[in-house]
C-alpha positions as CSV (number, residue, x, y, z in Angstrom):
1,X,-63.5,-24.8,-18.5
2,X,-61.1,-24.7,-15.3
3,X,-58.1,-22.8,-15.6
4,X,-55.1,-24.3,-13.7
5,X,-51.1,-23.7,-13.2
6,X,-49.2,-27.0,-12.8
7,X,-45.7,-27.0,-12.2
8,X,-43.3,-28.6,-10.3
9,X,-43.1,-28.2,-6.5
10,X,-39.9,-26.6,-4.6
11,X,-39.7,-27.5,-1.4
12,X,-40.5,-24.9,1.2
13,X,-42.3,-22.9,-1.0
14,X,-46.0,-22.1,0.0
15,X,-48.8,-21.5,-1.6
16,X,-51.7,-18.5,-1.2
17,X,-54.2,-19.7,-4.1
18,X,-56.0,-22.9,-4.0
19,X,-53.8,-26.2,-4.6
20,X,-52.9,-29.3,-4.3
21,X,-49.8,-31.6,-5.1
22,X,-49.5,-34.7,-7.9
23,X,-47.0,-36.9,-7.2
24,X,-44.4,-37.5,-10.1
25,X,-42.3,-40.6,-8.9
26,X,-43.6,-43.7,-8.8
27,X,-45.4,-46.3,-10.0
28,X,-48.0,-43.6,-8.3
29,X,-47.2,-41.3,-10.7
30,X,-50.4,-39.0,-11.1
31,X,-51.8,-39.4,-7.5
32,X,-52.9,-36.4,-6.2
33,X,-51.8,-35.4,-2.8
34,X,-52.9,-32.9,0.5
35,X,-49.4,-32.5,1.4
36,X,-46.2,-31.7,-0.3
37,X,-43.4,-34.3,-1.1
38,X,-39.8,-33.8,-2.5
39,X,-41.2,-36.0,-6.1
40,X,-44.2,-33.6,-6.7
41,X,-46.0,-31.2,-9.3
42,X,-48.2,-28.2,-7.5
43,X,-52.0,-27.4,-9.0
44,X,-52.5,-24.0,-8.5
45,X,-56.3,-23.0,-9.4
46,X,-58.3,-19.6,-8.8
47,X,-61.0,-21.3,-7.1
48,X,-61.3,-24.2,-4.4
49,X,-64.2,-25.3,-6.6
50,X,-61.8,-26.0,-9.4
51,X,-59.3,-27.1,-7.2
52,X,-61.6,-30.1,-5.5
53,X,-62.6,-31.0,-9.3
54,X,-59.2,-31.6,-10.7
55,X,-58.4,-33.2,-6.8
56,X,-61.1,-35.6,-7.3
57,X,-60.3,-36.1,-11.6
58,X,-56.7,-36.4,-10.8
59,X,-57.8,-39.3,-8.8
60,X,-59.9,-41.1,-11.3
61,X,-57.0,-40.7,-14.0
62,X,-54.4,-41.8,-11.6
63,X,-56.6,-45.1,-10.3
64,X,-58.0,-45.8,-14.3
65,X,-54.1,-45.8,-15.2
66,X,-54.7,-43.3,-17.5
67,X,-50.9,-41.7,-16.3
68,X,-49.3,-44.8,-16.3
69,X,-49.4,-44.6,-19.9
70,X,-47.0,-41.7,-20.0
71,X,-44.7,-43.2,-17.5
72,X,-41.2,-43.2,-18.8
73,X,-37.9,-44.6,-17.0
74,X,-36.4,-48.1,-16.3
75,X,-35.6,-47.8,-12.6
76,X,-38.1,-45.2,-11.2
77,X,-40.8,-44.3,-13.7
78,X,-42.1,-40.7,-13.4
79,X,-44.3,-38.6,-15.7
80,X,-42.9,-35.3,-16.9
81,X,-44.6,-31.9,-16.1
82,X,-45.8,-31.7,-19.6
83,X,-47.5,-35.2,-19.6
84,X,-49.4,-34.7,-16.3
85,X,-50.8,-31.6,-17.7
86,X,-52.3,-32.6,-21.0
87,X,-53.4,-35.4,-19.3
88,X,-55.6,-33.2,-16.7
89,X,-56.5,-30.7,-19.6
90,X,-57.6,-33.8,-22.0
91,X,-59.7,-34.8,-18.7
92,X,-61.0,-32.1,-18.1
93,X,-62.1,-31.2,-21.8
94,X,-63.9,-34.7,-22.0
95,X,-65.7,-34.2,-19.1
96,X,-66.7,-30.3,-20.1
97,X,-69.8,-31.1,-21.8
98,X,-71.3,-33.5,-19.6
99,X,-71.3,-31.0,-16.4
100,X,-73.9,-32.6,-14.4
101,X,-72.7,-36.2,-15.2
102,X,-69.3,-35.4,-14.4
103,X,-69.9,-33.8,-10.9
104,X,-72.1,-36.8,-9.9
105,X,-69.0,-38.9,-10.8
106,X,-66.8,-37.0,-8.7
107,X,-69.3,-36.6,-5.9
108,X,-69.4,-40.9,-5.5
109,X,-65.7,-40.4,-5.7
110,X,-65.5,-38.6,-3.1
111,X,-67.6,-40.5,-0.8
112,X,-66.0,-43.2,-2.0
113,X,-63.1,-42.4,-0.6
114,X,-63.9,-41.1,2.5
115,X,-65.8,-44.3,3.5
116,X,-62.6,-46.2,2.6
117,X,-60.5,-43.7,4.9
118,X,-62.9,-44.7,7.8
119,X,-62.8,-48.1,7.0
120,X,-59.0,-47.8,6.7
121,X,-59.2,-45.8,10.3
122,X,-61.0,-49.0,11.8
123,X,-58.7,-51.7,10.3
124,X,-55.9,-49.6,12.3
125,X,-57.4,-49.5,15.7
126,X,-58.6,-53.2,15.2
127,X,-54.9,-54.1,14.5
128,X,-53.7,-52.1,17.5
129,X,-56.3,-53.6,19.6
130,X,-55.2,-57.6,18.4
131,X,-51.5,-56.6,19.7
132,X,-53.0,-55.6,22.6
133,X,-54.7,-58.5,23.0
134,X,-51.8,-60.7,22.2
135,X,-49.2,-59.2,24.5
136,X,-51.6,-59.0,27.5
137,X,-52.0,-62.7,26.7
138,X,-48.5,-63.6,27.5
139,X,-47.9,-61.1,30.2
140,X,-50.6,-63.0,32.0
141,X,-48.7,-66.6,30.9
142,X,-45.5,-65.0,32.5
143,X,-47.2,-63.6,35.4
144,X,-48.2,-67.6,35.9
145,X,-45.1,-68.9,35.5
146,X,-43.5,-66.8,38.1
């Protein structure tokens, strides 16, 4: 079984091991992060092995709302430190004895979401590119009525 470190991030503090960040705010409570922000837990693991595993099953808890059980607050729900942490470690003890099964999961995950990144990537451009198209439009309709 992976052996992690979770606890919660300080900003400005860096990092030598393997991590990533899980943020604790939120109605996204659970979602794991590349970057730090001021509402997030770090994951520190020995390997970037481990670390991409409990990336990728910190994704699948977070999207199956498997942390918004634990979410407590009226205002701005957050999970605590200790919640996030059983949560991973009852993940990752499920998943322990089906190995294979388990990486194959997180393996579609992952390609998963870096398809939706691109697709996300072209929706971008294709907005810029309709304002673009728009305000040349009435440039030229001023450029008429002049």
């Amino acid at each position: 079984m992976s052996t992690f470190e979770l606890k919660t991030h300080k900003s400005g503090r860096t990092y030598s091991n393997p991590h990533f960040f899980i943020l604790n705010k939120g109605l996204n409570s659970g979602k794991p992060l590349t970057n730090p922000c001021p509402n997030c837990f770090v994951v520190t693991t020995a390997t970037e092995e481990a670390k991409n595993t409990l990336f990728h099953l910190s994704m699948m808890l977070q999207i199956g709302g498997f942390y918004a059980y634990y979410l407590k607050g009226s205002v701005i729900p957050f999970i605590s430190v200790d919640d996030c942490r059983n949560t991973l470690k009852k993940g990752l003890k499920q998943n322990e004895n089906s190995g294979f099964e388990f990486q194959k999961q997180i393996n579609l995950v992952s390609v998963i979401s870096k398809k939706e990144k691109e697709l996300q990537n072209v929706i971008d451009k294709m907005s810029v590119l309709k304002v673009a198209y728009i305000r040349n439009y009435f440039k030229i309709m001023q450029n008429k009525e002049a």
